[in-house]
NUMI-455535 format. One line per field, with one value per residue (C-alpha): residue in three letters; y, z negated, x. Coordinates in Angstrom, 1 decimal. Layout:
N
r = (ALA, ...)
v = (Y, ...)
w = (Z, ...)
u = (X, ...)
This chain:
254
r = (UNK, UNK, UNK, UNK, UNK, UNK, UNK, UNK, UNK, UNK, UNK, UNK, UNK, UNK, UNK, UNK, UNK, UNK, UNK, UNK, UNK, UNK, UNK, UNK, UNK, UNK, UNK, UNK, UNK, UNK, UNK, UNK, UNK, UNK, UNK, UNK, UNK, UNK, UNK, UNK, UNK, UNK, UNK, UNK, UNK, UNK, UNK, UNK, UNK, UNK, UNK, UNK, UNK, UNK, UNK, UNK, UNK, UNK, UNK, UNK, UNK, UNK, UNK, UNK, UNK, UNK, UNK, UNK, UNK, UNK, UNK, UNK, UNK, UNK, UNK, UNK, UNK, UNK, UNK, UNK, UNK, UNK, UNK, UNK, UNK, UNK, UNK, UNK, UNK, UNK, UNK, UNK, UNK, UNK, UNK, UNK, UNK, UNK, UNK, UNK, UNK, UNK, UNK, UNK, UNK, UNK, UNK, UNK, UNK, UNK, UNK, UNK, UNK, UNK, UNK, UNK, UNK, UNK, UNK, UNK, UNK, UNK, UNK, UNK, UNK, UNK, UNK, UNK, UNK, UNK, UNK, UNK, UNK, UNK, UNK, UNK, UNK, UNK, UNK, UNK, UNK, UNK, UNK, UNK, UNK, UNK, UNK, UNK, UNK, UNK, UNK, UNK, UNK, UNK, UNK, UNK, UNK, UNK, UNK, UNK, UNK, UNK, UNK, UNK, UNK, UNK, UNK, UNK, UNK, UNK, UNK, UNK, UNK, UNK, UNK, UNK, UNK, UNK, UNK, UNK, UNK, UNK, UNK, UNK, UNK, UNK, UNK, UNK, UNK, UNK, UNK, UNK, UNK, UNK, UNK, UNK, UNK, UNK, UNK, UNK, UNK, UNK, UNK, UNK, UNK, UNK, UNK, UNK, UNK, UNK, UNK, UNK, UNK, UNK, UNK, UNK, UNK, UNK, UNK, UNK, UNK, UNK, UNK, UNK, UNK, UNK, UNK, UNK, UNK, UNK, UNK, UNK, UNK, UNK, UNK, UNK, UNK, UNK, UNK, UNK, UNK, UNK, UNK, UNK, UNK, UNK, UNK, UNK, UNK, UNK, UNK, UNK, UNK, UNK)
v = (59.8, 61.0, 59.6, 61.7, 60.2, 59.5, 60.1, 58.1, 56.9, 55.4, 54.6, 56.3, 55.0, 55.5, 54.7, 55.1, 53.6, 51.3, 48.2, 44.8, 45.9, 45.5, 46.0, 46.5, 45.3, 47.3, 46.1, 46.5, 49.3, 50.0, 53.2, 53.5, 54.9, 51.8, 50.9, 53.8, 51.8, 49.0, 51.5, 53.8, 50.7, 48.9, 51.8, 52.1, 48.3, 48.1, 47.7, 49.6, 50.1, 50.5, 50.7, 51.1, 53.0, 49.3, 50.9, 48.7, 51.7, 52.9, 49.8, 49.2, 46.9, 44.0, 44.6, 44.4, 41.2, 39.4, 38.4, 42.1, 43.1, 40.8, 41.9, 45.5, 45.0, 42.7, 46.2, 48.0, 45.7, 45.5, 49.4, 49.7, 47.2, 45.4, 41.3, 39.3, 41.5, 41.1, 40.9, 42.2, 41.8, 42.6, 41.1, 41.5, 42.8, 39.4, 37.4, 39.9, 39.2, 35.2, 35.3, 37.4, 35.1, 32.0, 33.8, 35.2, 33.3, 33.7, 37.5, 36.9, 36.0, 35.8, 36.4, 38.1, 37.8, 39.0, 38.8, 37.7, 36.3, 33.8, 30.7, 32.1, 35.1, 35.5, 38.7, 40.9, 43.2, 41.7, 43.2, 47.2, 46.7, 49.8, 51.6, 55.3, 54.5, 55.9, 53.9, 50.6, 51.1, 52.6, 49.0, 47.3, 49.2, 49.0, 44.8, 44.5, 45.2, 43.8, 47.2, 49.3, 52.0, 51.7, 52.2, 56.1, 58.5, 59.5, 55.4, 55.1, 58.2, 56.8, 53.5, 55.4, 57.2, 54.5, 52.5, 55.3, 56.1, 53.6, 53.1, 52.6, 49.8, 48.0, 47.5, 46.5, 43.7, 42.9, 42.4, 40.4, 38.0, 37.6, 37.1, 33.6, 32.8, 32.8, 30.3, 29.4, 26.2, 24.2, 26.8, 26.8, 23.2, 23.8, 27.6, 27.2, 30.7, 30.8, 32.6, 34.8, 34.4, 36.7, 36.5, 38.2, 35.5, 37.4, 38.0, 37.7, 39.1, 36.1, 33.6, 31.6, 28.4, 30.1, 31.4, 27.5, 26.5, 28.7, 27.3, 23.8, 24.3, 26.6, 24.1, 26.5, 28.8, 29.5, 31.0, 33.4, 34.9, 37.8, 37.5, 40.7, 41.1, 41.3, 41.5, 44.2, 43.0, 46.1, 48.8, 47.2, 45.9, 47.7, 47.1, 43.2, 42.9, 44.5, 42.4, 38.8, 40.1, 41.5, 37.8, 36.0, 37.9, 37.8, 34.1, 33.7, 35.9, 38.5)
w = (-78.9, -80.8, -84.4, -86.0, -87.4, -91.3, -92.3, -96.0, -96.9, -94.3, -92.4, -89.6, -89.1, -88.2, -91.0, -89.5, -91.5, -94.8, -95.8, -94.7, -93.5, -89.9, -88.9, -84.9, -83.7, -80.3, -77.6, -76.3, -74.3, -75.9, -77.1, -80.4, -78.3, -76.0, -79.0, -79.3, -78.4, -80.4, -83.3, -82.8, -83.2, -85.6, -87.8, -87.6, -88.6, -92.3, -91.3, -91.9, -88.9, -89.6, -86.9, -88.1, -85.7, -84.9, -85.1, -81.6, -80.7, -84.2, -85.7, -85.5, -82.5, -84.8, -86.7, -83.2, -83.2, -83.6, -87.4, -88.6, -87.0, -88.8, -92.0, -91.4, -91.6, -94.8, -96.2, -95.1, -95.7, -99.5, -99.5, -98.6, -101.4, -99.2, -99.5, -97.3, -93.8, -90.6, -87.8, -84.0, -81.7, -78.1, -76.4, -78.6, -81.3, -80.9, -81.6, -84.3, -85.9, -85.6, -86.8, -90.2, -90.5, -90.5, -92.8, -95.5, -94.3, -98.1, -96.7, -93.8, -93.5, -89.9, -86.5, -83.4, -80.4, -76.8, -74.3, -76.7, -76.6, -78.5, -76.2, -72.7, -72.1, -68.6, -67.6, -71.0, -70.1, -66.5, -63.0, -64.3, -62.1, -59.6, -63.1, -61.7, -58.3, -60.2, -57.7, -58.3, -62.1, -61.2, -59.7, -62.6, -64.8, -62.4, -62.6, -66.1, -65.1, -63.0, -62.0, -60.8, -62.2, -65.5, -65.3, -65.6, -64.7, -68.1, -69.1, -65.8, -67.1, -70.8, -69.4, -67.1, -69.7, -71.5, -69.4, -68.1, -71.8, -72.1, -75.8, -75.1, -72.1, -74.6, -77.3, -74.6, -73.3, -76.9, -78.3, -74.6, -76.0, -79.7, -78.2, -76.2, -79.4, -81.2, -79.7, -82.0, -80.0, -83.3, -85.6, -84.8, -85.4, -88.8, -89.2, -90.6, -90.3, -88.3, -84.8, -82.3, -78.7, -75.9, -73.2, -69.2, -66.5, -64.2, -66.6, -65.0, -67.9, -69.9, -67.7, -68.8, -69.1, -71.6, -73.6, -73.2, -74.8, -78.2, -78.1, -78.1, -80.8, -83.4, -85.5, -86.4, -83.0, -80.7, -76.8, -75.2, -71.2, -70.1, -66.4, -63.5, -66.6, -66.9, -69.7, -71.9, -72.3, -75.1, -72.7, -69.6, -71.1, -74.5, -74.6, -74.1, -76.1, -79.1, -78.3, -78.7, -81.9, -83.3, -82.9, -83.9, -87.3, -88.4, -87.0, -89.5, -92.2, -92.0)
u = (-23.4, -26.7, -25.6, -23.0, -19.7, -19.1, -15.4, -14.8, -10.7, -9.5, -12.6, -14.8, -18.4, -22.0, -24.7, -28.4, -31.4, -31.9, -32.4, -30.7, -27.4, -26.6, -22.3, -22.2, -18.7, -17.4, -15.6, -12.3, -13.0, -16.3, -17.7, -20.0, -22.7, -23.1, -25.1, -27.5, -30.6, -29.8, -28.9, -32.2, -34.8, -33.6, -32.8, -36.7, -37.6, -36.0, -32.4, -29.2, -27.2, -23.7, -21.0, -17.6, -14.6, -12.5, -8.7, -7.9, -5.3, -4.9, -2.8, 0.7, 1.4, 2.5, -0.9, -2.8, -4.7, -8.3, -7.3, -6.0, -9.3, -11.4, -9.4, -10.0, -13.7, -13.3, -11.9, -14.6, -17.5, -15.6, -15.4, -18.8, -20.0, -21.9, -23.1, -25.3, -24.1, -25.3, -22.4, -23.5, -20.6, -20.3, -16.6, -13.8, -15.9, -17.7, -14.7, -14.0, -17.0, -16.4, -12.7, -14.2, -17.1, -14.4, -11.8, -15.2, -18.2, -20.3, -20.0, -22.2, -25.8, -25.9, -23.9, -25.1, -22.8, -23.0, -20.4, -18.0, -14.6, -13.1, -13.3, -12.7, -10.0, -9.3, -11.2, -9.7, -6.7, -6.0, -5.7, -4.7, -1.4, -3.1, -4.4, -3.3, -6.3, -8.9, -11.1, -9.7, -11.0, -13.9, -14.7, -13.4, -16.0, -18.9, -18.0, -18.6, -22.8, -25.0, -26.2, -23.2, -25.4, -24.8, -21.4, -21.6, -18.8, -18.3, -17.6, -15.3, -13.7, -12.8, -11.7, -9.6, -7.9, -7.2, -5.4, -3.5, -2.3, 0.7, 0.1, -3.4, -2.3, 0.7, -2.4, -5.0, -2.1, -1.4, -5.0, -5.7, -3.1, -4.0, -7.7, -6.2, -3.9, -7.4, -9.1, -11.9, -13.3, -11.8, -13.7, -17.0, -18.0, -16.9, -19.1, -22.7, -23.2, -27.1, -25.6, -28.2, -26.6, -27.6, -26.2, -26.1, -26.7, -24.8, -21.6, -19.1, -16.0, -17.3, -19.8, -22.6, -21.0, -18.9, -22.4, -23.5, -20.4, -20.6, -24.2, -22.6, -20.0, -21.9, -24.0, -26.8, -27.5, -29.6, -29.2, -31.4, -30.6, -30.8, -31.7, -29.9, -27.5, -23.9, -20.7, -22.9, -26.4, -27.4, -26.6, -28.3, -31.3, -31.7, -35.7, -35.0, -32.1, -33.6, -36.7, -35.1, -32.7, -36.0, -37.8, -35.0, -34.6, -38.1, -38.4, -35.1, -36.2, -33.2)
């Protein structure tokens, strides 16, 4: 990670640039650095990038769910004394971003979501049965891209860890359930909140027709593709990616 960790209360986060406030929202299994492209440009074009520590493994397991997510950042979004934020969610922290934005939308200007859940849950905390072949996660990990590649030993490493750390598992199982339980198809019809999707064509964790779908529901968004792209479209194609966010937000004015 090249941005170094801020340490205030209760909170751990990254804070790179100024201006309009940007909050990136990690995935389940999602480091802060996967954003390190994303957070490097746009510190540089009048935004402030902040991406707060999610407690996923940190809560107690009663507390481990989409909505105690999306009121964690409500305290930190308060803490921080920020109005007018810009969500940026890959996966869960997609569906984190979404659940916040239905529970405080006059918080939130606009939603960026990539990858996310909220309407389609299959792939999140399934198939870890063989967790102790460090092979079988290795495979796992290299799934979530297009591009094998990308799936370096050091991110095969953490994901290993993580499901071969019991706690780690229970909460992974226990925020794959809360993620079915909220379902937001009913939501979004009902969210005004102007939505940036970009999505992988070739994701496979959540597939296009799911992308199409939040495109169908959300009254006020718009869907870009990413074409030999999988689950995590700002670490595979962070020139692109920070290309179409770029457009959208000046063609929107953020």
């Amino acid at each position: 990670m090249t941005h170094k960790l801020k340490k205030e209360g209760k909170f751990n986060y990254i804070e790179v640039g100024t201006g309009q406030p940007i909050i990136i929202l990690h995935g389940l299994m999602g480091g802060l650095s996967n954003f390190d492209a994303v957070t490097s440009y746009f510190s540089t074009k009048g935004y402030k990038i902040i991406i707060p520590e999610l407690p996923v493994y940190t809560m107690s397991l009663l507390k481990t769910n989409v909505k105690a997510f999306a009121n964690y950042l409500h305290e930190f979004i308060d803490f921080k004394g920020l109005e007018d934020v810009i969500l940026l969610g890959n996966s869960l922290g997609g569906h984190i971003g979404l659940y916040h934005t239905k529970l405080y939308p006059d918080k939130v200007k606009a939603l960026v979501i990539t990858g996310s859940s909220g309407l389609y849950e299959s792939a999140m905390g399934s198939g870890y049965t063989k967790r102790s072949d460090y092979e079988v996660i290795k495979k796992k990990a290299q799934d979530v891209f297009y591009d094998p590649e990308v799936a370096t030993k050091e991110i095969v490493d953490e994901v290993y860890e993580t499901v071969n750390d019991r706690n780690k598992l229970i909460k992974t199982l226990a925020i794959a359930k809360s993620a079915i339980r909220h379902n937001m198809a009913k939501d979004l019809p009902k969210m005004q909140t102007p939505t940036c999707i970009i999505w992988g064509k070739n994701d496979t964790v959540t597939p296009p027709e799911v992308a199409d779908e939040f495109n169908s529901l959300l009254p006020d968004s718009e869907l870009f593709w990413i074409d030999k792209c999988g689950h995590a479209a700002m670490m595979e194609h962070p020139e692109t990616f920070n290309e179409i966010l770029y457009a959208w937000l000046k063609k929107r004015e953020f």
